[in-house]
C-alpha distance (Angstrom), angle and dihedral (degrees) to the residues before:
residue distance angle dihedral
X1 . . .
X2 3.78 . .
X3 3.88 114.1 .
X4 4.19 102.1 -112.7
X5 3.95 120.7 -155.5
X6 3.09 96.4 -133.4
X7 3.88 98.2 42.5
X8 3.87 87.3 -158.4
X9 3.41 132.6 41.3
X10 3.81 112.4 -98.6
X11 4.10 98.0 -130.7
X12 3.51 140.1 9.3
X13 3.97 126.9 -18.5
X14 4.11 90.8 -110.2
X15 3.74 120.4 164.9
X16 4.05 83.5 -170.4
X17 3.88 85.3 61.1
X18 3.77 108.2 93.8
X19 3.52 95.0 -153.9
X20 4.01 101.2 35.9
X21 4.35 81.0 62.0
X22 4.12 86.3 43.5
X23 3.61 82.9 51.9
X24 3.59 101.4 52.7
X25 3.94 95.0 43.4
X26 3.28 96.8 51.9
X27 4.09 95.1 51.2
X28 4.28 83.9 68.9
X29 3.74 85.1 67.1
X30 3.87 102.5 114.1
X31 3.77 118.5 -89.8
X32 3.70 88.5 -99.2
X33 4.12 90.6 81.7
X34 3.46 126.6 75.1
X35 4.06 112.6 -156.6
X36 3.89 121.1 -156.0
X37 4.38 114.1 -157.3
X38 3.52 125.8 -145.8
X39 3.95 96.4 -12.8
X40 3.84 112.5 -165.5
X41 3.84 124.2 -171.6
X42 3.51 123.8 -153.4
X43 3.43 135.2 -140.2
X44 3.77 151.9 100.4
X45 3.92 121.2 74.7
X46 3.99 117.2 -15.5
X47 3.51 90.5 12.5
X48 4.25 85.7 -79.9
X49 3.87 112.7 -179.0
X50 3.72 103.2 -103.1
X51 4.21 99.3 -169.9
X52 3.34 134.7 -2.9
X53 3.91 127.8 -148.3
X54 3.34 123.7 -149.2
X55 4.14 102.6 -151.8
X56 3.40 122.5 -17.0
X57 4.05 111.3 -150.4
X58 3.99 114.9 -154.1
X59 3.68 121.5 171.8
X60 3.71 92.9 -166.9
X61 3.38 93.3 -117.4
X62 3.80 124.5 72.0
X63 4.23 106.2 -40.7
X64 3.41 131.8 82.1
X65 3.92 117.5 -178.2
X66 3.90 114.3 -173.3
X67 4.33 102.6 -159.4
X68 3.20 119.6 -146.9
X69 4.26 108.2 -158.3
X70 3.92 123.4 -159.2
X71 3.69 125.4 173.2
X72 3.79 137.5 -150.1
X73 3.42 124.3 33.6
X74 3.67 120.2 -31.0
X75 3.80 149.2 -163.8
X76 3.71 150.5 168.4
X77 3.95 122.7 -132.6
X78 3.82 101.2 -149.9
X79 3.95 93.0 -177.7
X80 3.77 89.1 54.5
X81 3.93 105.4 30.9
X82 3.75 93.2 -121.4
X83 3.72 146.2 122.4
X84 3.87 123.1 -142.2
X85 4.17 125.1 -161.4
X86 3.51 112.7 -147.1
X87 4.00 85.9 -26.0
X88 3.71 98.1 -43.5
X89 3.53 120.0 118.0
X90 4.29 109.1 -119.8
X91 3.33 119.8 -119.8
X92 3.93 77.5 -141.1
X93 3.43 144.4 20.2
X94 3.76 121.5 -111.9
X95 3.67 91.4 -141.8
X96 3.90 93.4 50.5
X97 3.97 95.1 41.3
X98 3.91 81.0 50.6
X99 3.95 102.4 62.4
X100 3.86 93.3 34.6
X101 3.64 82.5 62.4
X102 3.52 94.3 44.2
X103 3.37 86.9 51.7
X104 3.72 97.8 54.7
X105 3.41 93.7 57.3
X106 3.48 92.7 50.8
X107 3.32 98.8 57.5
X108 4.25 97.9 33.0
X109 4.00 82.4 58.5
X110 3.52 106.8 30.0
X111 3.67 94.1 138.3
X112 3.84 96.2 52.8
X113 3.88 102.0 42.1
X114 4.05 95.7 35.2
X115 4.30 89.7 112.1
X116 4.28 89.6 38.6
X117 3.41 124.9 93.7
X118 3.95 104.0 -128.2
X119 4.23 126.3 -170.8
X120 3.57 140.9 132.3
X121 3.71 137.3 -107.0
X122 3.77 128.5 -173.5
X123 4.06 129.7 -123.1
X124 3.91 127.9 -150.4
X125 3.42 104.0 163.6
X126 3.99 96.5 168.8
X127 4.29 98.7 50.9
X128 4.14 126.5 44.0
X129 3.65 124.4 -139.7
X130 4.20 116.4 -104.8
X131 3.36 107.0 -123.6
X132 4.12 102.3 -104.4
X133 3.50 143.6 139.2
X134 3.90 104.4 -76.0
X135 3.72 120.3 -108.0
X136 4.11 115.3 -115.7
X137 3.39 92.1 -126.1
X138 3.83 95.6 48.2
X139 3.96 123.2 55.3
X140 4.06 103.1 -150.2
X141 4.40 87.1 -159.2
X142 3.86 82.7 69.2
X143 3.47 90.6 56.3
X144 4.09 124.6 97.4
X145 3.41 111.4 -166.9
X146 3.90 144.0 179.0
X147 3.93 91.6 -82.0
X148 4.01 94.3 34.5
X149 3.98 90.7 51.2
X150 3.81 89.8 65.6
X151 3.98 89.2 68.0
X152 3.12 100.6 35.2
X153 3.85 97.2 153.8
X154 3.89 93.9 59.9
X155 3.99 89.8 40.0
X156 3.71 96.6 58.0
X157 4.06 92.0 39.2
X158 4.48 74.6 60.6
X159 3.88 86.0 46.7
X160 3.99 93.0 54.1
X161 3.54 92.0 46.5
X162 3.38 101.9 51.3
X163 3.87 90.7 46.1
X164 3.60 89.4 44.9
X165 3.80 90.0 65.0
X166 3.42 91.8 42.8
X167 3.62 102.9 63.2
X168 3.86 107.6 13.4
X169 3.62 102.5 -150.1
X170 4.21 119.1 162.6
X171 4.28 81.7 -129.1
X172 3.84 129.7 -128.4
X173 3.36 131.3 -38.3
X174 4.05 121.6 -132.7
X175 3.57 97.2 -95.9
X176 3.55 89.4 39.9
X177 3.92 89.3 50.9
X178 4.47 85.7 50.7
X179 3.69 89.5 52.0
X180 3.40 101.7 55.1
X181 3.92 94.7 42.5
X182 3.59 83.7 47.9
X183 3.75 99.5 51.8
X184 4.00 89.5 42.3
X185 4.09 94.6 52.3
X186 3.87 92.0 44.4
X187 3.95 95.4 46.6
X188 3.60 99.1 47.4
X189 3.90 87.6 42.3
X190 3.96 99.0 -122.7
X191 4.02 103.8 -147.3
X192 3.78 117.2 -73.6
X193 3.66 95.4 150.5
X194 4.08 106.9 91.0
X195 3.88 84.4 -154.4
X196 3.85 94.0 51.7
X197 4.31 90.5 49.9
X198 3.43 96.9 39.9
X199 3.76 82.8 58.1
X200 3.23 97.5 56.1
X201 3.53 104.8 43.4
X202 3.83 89.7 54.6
X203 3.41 90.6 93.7
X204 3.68 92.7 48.6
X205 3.32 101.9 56.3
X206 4.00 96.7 59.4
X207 3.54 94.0 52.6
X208 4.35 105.5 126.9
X209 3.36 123.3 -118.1
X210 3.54 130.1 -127.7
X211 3.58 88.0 -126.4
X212 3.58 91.2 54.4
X213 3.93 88.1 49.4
X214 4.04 90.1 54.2
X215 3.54 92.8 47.5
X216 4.30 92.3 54.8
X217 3.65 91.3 54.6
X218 3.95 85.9 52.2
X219 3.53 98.4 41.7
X220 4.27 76.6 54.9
X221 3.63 94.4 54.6
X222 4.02 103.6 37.7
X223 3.80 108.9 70.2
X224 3.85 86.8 -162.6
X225 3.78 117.9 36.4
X226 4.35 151.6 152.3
X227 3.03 126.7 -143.5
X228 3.71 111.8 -157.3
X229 4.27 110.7 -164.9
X230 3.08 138.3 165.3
X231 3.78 122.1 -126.9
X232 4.19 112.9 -70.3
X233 3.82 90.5 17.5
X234 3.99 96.5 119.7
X235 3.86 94.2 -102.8
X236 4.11 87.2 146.6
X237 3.65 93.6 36.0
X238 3.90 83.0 57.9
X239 3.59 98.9 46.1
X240 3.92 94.1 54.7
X241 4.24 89.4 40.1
X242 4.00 88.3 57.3
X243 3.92 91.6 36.6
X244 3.95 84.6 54.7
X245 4.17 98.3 49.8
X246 4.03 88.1 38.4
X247 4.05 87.9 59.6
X248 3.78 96.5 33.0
X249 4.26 76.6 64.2
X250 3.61 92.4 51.4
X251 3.80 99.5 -103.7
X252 3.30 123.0 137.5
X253 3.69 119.2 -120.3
X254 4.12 128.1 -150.0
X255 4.23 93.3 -168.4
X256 4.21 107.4 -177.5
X257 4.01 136.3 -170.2
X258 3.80 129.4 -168.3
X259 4.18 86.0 -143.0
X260 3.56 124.8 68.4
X261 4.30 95.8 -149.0
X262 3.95 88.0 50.9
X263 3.96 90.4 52.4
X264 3.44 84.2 43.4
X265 3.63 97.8 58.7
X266 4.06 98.0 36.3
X267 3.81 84.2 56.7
X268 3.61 97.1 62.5
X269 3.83 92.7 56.3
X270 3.51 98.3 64.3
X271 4.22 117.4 77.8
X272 3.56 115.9 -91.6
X273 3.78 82.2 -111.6
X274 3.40 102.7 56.0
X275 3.73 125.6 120.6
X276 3.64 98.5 -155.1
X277 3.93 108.7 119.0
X278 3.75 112.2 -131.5
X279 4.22 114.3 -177.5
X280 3.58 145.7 139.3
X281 3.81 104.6 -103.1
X282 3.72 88.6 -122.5
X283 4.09 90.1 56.8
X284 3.89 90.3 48.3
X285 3.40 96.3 56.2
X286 3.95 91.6 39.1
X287 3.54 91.2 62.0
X288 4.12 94.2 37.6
X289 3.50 83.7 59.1
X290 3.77 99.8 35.7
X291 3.81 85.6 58.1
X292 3.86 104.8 48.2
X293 4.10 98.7 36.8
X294 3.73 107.6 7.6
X295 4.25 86.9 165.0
X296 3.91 89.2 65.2
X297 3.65 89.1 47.1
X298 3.62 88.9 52.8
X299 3.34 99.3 47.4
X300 4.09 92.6 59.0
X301 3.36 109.8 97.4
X302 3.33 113.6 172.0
X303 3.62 113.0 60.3
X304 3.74 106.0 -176.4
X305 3.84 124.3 142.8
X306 3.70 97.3 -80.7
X307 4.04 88.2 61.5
X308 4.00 94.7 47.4
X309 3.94 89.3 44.5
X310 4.10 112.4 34.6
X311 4.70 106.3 4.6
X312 4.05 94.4 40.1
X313 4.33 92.1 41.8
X314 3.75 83.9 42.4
X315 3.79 94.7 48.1
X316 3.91 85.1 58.6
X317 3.91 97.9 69.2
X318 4.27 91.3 57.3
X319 4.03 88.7 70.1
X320 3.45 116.7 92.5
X321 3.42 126.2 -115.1
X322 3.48 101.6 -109.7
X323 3.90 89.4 56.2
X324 3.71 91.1 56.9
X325 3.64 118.7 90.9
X326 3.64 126.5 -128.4
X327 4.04 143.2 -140.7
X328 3.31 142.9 -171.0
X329 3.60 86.8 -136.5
X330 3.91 150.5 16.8
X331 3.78 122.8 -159.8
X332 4.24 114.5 -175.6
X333 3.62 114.7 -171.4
X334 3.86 114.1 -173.6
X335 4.14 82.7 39.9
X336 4.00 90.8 167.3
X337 3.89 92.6 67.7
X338 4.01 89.5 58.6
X339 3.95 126.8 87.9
X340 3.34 124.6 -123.9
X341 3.87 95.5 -111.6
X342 3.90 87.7 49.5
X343 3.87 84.3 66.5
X344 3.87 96.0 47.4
X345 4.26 92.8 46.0
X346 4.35 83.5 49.7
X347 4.04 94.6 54.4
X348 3.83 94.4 52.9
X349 3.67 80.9 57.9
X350 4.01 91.1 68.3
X351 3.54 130.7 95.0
X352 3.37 121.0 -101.5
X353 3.36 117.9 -104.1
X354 4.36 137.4 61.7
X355 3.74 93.3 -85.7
X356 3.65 86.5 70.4
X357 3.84 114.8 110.5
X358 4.01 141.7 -152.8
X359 3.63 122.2 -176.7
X360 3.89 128.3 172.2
X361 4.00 123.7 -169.6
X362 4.38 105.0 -165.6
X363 3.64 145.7 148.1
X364 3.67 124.7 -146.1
X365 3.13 88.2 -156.5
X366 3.82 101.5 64.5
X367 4.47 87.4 49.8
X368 3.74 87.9 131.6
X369 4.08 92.2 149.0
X370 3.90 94.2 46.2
X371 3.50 92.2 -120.1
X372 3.68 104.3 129.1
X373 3.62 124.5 96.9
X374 3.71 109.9 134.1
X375 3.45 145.5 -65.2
X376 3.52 111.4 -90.7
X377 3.63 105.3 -144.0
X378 3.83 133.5 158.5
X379 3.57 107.9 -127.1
X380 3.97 97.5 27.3
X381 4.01 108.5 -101.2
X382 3.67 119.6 -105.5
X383 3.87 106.0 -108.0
X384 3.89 135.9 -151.2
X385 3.73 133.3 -176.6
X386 3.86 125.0 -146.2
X387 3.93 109.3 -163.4
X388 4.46 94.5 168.2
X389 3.60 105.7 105.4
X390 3.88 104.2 -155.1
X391 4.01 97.4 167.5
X392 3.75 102.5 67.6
X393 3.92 133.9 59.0
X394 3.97 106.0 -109.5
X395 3.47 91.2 -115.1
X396 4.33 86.1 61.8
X397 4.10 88.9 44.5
X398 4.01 85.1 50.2
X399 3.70 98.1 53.7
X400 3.75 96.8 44.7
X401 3.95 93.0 51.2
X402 3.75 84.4 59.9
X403 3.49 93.3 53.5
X404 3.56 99.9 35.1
X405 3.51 117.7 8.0
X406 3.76 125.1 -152.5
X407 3.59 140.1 146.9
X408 3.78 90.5 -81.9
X409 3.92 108.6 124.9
X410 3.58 137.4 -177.2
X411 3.96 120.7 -83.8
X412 3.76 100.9 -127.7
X413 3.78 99.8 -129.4
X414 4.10 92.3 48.0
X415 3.36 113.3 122.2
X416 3.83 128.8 -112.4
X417 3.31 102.9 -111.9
X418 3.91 130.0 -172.3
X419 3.67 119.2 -64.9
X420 3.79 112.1 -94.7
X421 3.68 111.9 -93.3
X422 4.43 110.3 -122.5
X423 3.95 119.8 -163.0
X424 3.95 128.8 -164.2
X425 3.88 113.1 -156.7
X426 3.58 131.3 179.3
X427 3.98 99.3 -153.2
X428 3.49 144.2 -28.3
X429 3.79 103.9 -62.9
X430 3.96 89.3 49.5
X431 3.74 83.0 47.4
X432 4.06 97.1 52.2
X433 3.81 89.8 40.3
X434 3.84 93.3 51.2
X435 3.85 96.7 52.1
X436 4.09 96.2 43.6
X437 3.63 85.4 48.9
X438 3.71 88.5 48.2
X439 4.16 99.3 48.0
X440 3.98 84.3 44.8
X441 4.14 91.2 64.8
X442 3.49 94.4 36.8
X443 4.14 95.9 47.3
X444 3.83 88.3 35.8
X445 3.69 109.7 40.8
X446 3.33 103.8 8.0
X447 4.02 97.0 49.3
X448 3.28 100.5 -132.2
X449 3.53 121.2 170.0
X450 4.13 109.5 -123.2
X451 3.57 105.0 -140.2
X452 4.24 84.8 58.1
X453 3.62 83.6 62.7
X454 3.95 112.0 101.9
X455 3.95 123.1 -175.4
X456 3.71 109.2 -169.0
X457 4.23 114.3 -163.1
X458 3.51 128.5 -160.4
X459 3.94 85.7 -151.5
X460 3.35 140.1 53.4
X461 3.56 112.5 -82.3
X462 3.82 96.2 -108.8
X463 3.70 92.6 45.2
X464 3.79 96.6 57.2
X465 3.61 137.8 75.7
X466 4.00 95.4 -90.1
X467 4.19 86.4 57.2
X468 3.83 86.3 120.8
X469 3.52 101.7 32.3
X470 3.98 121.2 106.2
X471 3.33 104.6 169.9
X472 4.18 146.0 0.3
X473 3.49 122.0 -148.1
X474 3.51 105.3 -1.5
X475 3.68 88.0 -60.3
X476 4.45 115.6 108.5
X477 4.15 109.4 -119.8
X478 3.10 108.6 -124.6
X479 4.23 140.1 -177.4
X480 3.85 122.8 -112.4
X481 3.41 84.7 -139.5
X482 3.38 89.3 97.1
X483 3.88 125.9 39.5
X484 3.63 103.6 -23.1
X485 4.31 100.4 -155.2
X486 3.62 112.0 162.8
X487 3.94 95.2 -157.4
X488 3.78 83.5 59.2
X489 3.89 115.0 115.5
X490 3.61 95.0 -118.0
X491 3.87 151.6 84.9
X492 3.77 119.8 -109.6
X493 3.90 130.5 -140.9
X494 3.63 122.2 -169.1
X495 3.79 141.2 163.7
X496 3.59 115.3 -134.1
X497 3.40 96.3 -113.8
X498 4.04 86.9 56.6
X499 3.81 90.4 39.4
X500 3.94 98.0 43.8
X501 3.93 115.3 131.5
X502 3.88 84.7 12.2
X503 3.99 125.7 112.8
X504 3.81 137.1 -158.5
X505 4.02 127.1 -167.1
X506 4.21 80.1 -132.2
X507 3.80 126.0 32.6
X508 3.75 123.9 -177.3
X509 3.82 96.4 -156.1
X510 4.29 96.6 -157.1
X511 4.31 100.7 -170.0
X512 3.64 92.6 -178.8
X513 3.81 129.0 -170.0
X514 3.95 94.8 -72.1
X515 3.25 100.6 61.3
X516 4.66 110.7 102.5
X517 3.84 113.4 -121.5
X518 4.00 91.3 -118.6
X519 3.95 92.0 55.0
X520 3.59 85.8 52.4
X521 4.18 96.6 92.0
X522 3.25 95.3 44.4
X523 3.81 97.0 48.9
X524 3.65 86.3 55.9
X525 3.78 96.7 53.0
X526 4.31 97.7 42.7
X527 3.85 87.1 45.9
X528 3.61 110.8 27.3
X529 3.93 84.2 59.9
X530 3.68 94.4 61.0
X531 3.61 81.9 75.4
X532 3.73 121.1 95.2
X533 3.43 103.2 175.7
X534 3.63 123.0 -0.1
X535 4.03 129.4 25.2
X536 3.64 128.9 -162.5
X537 3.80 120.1 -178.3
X538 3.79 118.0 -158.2
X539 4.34 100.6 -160.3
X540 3.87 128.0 -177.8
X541 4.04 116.3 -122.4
X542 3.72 108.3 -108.8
């Protein structure tokens, strides 16, 4: 895979964009090329942009091929010397706009590409050439077309050669190959700003998986089902996508979480008008109960976790049938935080019938209650694993397979990402000074916006080493617990069992001094993947 400056596509995945599909075919050129986007040279008065290059192609050797891209449909009036787009006459040709270009660069880094042999070529990925004699003015070998764009790799091997014999040059040396990558990636600014890349590679990271696209059609198909996945790998995203087509058939849809911010969320992308019932098991059965004995809800008075997870589920068998709602289907995403004998209550809440449907998205791996045993089910579900993380930057995925490794993998188009960010402290005031320091750089230089900034404890909040602090920054530090709105000017604290199912583009992973030595892996794999972008983790000194 060819190393592309920038490493993600600066706008929207669009396969009607001309130079987003450029893009993408010309990252499977082997890792021996280095592609530059959208290069601009500046010059003349006020610093005005005086060309602009669409991709430059450098195989780090001897060839440089500036591409010129055009889209739509287009064509070359030999009696008249002109080229038309989609039937409009250009205010300039491709082929001219493509050697002044060339040209620029020549001359703007003469010293660098003095050995290389530099021309231009032209792309038009959505039109193929007619078969004709060529023009004089036009060389056809310099032109990429629809057809051509699908091999790329042997097409621009063509492109070298041809330019090769053109010019003759011996090629660059390796310093002289460094200096021009260096003067390209400092000129066209290559993202240093955190807040800048994470940007960008927003869009990236939500792309859908293939995987994820097989496992809709089964989830279609299997009245009962698992879906095994591990963390990133679109197990919500799925849960809401077959909630949607189930109610867009007029079913009606029970869809449960374990958290309450992950309900929360999930709730808010439905219409306002939608029937679909999205809860927290615990706030379903609240309200079931609430509604058919309110005085022995009353009457409980201590609500600790053995009420919400054995008395309150219990309480749920005494009301009658006919008091019990019904649905055509039930959909659990975060499956592994639900007992057993939560699962058998929910499917005597289905209709009767085989059109009914049960469908649970889980990972083992994230069992941090001990709830999960299995879902007792008579015939055995149909299951289905999803391993493509598409959540987290590769660099993220990378570090948690090392310290927990799973089957998760990689989605091939994720972006790189920044390595994850490791700190040694000592105790709780090197701790708190560490992570105020940190949140200063990365609010300050790195613009990033506050309320995308997620600490995670492993305490409570009065127990750890931010006790005493009430704010960083400027900016008040406050819990998820509440309304968790990432455009909020604020900093976020959460526990992991707060911030479970939940994901921030920056996560200040704190593991404090509490935390045993053989929870450690784990800890690192159910919080490390709530971050999307950018991972710090605050460790104690042996």
């Amino acid at each position: 895979m060819a190393r592309m400056y920038p490493e993600v596509f600066p706008g929207k995945s669009d396969q009607n964009n001309p130079e987003f599909v450029v893009y993408e075919r010309l990252r499977s050129l082997p890792n021996s090329y280095i592609v530059f986007y959208s290069k601009r040279f500046m010059g003349g008065l006020f610093g005005k942009a005086e060309c602009e290059i669409d991709f430059v192609i450098f195989n780090q050797r001897d060839v440089i091929i500036c591409l010129e891209v055009k889209g739509g449909l287009l064509h070359y009036d030999g009696a008249q010397d002109r080229w038309l787009q989609n039937g409009k006459v250009m205010d300039k040709a491709p082929d001219r706009q493509a050697a002044d270009a060339t040209h620029f660069l020549i001359r703007a880094l003469a010293n660098e590409v003095r050995n290389a042999n530099v021309d231009w070529a032209l792309c038009f990925p959505q039109c193929s050439l007619v078969p004709s004699a060529a023009p004089t003015s036009v060389p056809l070998t310099r032109i990429v077309d629809e057809g051509r764009l699908t091999n790329i790799g042997s097409e621009v091997l063509k492109l070298e050669a041809e330019i090769r014999s053109a010019h003759k040059r011996k090629g660059m040396t390796p310093l002289e190959v460094r200096a021009f990558v260096q003067r390209l990636t400092r000129s066209i600014g290559f993202v240093e700003i955190l807040g800048v890349r994470i940007a960008r590679e927003a869009e990236q990271l939500i792309q859908v998986t293939e995987e994820q696209f097989e496992t809709l059609n089964d989830l279609e198909i299997n009245p009962r089902m698992i879906v095994h996945g591990s963390a990133g790998t679109g197990k919500t995203v799925l849960a809401q996508e077959l909630t949607k087509r189930l109610e867009a058939n007029g079913q009606s849809v029970l869809l449960l979480f374990y958290n309450k911010g992950i309900a929360a969320k999930v709730r808010l992308a439905f219409d306002k008008k939608s029937r679909i019932s999205v809860s927290t098991f615990s706030s379903f059965a609240k309200r079931l109960v609430e509604a058919n004995d309110p005085e022995w809800w009353e009457a409980q008075t201590n609500k600790d976790n053995d009420f919400w997870h054995l008395v309150l589920p219990s309480k749920l068998l005494e009301i009658h049938g006919d008091k019990q709602p019904k649905f055509d289907a039930i959909i659990v995403d975060e499956g592994q935080d639900f007992k057993p004998e939560w699962y058998e209550y929910l499917q005597t809440l289905l209709k009767p019938g085989t059109e009914s449907r049960f469908s649970v998205f889980l990972d083992e791996h994230q069992d941090i209650f001990g709830h999960w045993k299995h879902f007792p089910c008579s015939p055995p579900p149909a299951r289905k694993v999803l391993t493509k993380n598409c959540r987290n930057t590769k660099s993220i995925v990378d570090f948690l397979n090392q310290a927990y490794p799973t089957q998760m993998g990689c989605f091939a188009k994720s972006p790189a990402g920044v390595p994850v960010v490791k700190r040694l402290v000592k105790n709780d005031v090197e701790e708190q000074t560490a992570i105020v320091r940190d949140i200063k750089y990365l609010i300050g230089n790195d613009q990033i916006e506050p309320g995308s900034i997620v600490i995670l404890l492993n305490a409570e909040k009065q127990e750890s080493c931010l006790a005493e602090t009430k704010a960083i920054a400027g900016f008040p530090l406050v819990s998820t617990y509440g309304r968790y709105d990432v455009r909020a000017k604020q900093i976020y604290y959460a526990t992991i069992e707060i911030f479970k199912g939940l994901e921030a583009d920056v996560i200040l992973l704190v593991l404090g001094s509490k935390l045993p030595s053989e929870q450690l892996a784990k800890a690192l794999y159910v919080q490390g993947s709530r971050a999307k972008h950018l991972l710090y983790v605050y460790q104690r000194e042996p």
